[in-house]
C-alpha positions, 0 to 999 in steps of 0.5 A: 521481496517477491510479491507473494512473500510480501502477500503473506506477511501483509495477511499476518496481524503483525504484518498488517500494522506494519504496511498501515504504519507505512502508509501513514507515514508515506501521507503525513510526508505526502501532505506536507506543503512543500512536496506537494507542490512538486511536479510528480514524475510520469513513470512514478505513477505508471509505479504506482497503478502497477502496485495498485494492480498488483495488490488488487490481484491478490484478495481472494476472498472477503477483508473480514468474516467477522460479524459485529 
């Protein structure tokens, strides 16, 4: 999916729970004693600070507007 469609979605309410939901289960299995004790491969975190760029590139204005 290329990374402006999958922007779009993210901005959606449905697409947001379904990117958390994702994120939870990617910690829950991350927080496992068995996988973290395993060696994490070099190019999977240069993968990892890519996407984090890239994410970071795409807010363009405030998470919320909102006034509580």
């Amino acid at each position: 999916m290329r990374p402006e469609r999958q922007h779009q979605i993210w901005r959606s309410e449905a697409g947001s729970r379904l990117w958390l939901t994702g994120l939870i289960a990617a910690m829950q299995h991350a927080e496992r004693p068995e996988v973290r004790r395993q060696p994490v491969a070099p190019e999977m975190l240069v993968e990892l600070r890519a996407r984090l760029a890239l994410t970071a590139a795409y807010r363009s204005g405030p998470i919320s507007t909102l006034r509580h």
